[in-house]
N, C-alpha and C positions, 0 to 999 in steps of 0.2 A: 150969463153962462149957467148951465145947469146943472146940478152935483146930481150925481148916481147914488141910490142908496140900497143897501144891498137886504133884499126883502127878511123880514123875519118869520124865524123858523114855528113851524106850533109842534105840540110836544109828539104830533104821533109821526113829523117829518124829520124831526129829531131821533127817536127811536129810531126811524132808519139809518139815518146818517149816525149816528154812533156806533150803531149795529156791522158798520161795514167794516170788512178786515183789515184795511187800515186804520180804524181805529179802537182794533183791539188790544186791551192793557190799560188804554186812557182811563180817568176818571174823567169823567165830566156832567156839567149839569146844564139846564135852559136856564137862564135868566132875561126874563122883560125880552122871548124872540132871540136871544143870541148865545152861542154858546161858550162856556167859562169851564176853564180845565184848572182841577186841583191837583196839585203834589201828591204824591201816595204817603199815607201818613206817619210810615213806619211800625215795630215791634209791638211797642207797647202800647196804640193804640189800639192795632189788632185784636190783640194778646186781652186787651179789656172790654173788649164788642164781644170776646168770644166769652168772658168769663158772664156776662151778662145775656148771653144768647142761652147761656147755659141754665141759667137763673131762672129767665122767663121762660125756657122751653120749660122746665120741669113741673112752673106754674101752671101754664097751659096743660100740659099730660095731666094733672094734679084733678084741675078742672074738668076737661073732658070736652073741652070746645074752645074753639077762639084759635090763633094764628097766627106764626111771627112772619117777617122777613129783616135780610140782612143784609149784607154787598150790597148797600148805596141801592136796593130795589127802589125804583120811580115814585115818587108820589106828585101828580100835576095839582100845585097851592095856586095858580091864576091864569087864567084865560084872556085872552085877548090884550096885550100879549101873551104869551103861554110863558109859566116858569114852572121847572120840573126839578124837583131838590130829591137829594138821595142820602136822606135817612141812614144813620147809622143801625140803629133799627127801630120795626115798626112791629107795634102789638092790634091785632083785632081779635074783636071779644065775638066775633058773628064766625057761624060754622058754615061756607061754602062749601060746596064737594071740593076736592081736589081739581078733578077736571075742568070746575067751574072757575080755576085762579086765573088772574088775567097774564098772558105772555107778555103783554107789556107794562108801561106803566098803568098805575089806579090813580081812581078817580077819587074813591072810599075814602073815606073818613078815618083812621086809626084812634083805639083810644090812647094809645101813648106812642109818643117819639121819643126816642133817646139819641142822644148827639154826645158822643164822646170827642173833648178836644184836641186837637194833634198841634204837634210843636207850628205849624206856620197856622191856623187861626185866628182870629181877631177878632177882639171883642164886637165892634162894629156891626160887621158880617154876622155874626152870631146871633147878634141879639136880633138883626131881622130877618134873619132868616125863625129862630122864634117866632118873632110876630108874623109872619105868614104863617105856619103851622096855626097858631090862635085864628087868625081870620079865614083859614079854611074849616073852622070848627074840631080842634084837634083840641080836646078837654087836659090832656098834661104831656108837660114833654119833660125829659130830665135833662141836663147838661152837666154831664160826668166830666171830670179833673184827673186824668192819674196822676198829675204832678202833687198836686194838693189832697190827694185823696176827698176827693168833694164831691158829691152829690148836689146841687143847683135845682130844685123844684120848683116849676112855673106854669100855674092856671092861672084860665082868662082874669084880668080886672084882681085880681092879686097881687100882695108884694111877693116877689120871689124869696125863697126860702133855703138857705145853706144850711146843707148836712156834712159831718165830719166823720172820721172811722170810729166814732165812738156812740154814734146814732143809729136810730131804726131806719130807715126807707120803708113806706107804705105807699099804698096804691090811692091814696087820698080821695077815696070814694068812686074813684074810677074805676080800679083795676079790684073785684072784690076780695075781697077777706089774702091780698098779699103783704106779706113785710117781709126783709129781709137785714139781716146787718150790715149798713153800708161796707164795712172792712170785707165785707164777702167778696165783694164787686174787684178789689185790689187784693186778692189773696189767693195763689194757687195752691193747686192739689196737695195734700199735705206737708203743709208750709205754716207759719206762723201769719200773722195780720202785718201788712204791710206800715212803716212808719215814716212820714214824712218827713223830707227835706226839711233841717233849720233854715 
């Protein structure tokens, strides 16, 4: 008796099929050809991709080149099968036109990923999805905490590195001449630094 196996997807068949209006509002990503839907993450993690969207946008402007994205924008980490993870957000240091940004997902290399946590991730899940960003040659990723107000730093073949609201954040040779005070990252528009749960 023969089992049916239902073919898998590659990422630019993907982008259609997600793309359709029924399945607008879903998050979803490719993993290994098939595709996996997340939870919407709620407030505060919003709330924290935007205070950090804020942060690098202004690095960027600062600089006068290089480019963010955000909303879970495509990044394709493995081919055949295809898996296409979406970034909470993605920094490039390279100055394309506008024109020239891809409508769908890239291919591109970023030099930083940031992954903020929301209440249903897992460690598991996290940490390889990490290692794919590493093995597509992604030189640093953060993995932001709002619970713990933490900053997580992770380059290749490195022990990862915990920052607290009491630390610098720097671009660790990636991102040039940036820092910022972790508490920035947890602290709105004229508000005090936010202080962690006992």
């Amino acid at each position: 008796m023969s089992t049916k196996t239902t073919p898998k997807m590659t990422a630019e068949e993907f982008f259609e099929w997600a793309n359709r209006p029924e399945n607008a509002g879903r998050r979803l990503e490719l993993e290994d050809g098939e595709v996996i839907e997340m939870p919407s993450p709620g407030i505060l993690h919003g709330t924290v991709c935007w205070l950090l969207g804020v942060i690098l946008g202004q690095y960027l402007f600062r600089r006068g080149t290089g480019h963010a994205t955000s909303n879970d924008a495509g990044l394709v980490v493995h081919r055949e099968p295809d898996t296409v993870r979406g970034p909470d957000l993605m920094v490039f240091l390279d100055a394309p036109r506008f024109e020239t940004l891809e409508p769908k997902y890239t291919e591109r290399v970023p030099a930083l990923v940031v992954e903020v946590l929301s209440p249903t991730d897992r460690r598991g899940k996290t940490l390889r999805r990490i290692e794919q960003y590493h093995k597509r040659g992604v030189p640093l990723v953060w993995l932001v905490d709002p619970e713990e107000l933490t900053v997580t730093v992770y380059r290749p073949n490195e022990f990862p590195k915990v920052l607290d609201e009491t630390e610098e954040l720097t671009g660790n040779g990636v991102l040039p001449d940036f820092s910022c005070p972790v508490r920035t990252l947890f602290t709105l528009p004229g508000q005090q630094p936010a202080v962690p749960a006992p």
